[in-house]
N, C-alpha and C positions, 0 to 999 in steps of 0.2 A: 566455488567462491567467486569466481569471474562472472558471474551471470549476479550476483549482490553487488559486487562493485561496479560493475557497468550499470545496474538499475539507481545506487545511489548516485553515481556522477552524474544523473540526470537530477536539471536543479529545476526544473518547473513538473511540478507531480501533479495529479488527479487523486482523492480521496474517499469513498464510496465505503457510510459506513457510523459517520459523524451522528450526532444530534444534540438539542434541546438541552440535554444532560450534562453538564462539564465534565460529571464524574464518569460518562463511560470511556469505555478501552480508545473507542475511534476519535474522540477528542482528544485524548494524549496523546494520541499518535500527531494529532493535526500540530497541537501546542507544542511538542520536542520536534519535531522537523520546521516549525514558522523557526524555532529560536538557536536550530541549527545552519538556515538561511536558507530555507526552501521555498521557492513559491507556490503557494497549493490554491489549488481549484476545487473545493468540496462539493460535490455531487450530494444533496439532498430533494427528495422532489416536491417538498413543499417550505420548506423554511429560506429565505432572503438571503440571511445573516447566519454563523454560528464561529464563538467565538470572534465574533469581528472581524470574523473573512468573509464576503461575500461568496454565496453557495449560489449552485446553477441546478435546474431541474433532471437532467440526464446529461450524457456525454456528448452527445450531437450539439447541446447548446455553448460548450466548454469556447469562451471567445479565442482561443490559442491553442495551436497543438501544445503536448505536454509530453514530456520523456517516458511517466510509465502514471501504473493504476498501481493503487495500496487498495486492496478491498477487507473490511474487515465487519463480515458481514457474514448469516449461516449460510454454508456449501450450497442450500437449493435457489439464495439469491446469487449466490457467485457465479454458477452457470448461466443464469440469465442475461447478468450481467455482462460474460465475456462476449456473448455474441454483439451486443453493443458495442464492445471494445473493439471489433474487429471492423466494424462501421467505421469507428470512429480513429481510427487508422492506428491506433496504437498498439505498439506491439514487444512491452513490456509490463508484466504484472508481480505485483508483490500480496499474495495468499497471506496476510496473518494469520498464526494460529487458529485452526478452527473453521478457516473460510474456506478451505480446501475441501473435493472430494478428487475420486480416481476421474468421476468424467470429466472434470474440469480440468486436472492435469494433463488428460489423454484432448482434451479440445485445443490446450495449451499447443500441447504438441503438435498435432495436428494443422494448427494454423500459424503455424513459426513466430508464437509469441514466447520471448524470454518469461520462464515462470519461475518465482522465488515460494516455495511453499512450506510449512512445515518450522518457519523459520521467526521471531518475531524482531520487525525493523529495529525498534529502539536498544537492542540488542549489539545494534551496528552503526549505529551513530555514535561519532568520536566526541559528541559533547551530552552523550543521551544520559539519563540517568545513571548515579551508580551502583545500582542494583543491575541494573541491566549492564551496563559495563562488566561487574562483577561477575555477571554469568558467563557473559563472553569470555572470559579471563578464564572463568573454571572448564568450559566445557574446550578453551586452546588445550590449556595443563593436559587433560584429559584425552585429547587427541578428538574430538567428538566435533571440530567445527566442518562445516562443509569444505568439501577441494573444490 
């Protein structure tokens, strides 16, 4: 639980994962953490704009360092991506559902980056949906939240 709360008390994030689509997953992500007061850096490599945040072509270009990466993206761009991550000096990551494989957790490890995997952010935002609230709440009851 301590490696989710030190990645959330980072308030300038990176995003890797967004697009064109309002409706997919990596755009809620971006919209509940803008309106939980996060300031996000969306990593797209060809769009300007999305959602009205301006997006950067990879992480070398990111004008500020950033507290951690939210990747929400298939497993075989996640490891690509983390070696980037490690360029680009950061050394917190949050694996949405799905973005995870073992070689990416074991590069995690390997290069002492905080890894959140397995886990889905808006799950842990105190203002995040309540559905996602809702689970949190069941998966406490249940004894089932990360230590």
């Amino acid at each position: 639980m301590h490696t989710i709360e030190d990645f959330l008390a980072q308030k300038s994030l990176t995003i890797i994962g967004v697009s064109g689509s309002e409706k997919k997953f990596g755009n809620a992500v971006l919209r509940e953490l803008q309106a939980n007061g996060y300031h996000l850096f969306p990593v797209h490599p060809s769009a300007q704009s999305i959602e009205g945040v301006s997006c950067y072509p990879s992480l070398a270009a990111l004008p500020e360092p950033v507290g951690g990466l939210i990747l929400v993206v298939p497993p075989q761009q996640t490891e690509s991506v983390l070696r980037e991550a490690v360029s680009a000096g950061i050394t917190r990551v949050w694996m949405q559902q799905g973005a995870s494989s073992t070689a990416a957790i074991s590069f995690c490890a390997e290069h002492n980056i905080a890894a959140v995997h397995g886990e889905c952010i808006l799950m842990y935002l105190p203002e995040g949906p309540a559905i996602h609230r809702f689970h949190r709440w069941l998966r406490r009851i249940f004894g089932r939240l990360p230590k």
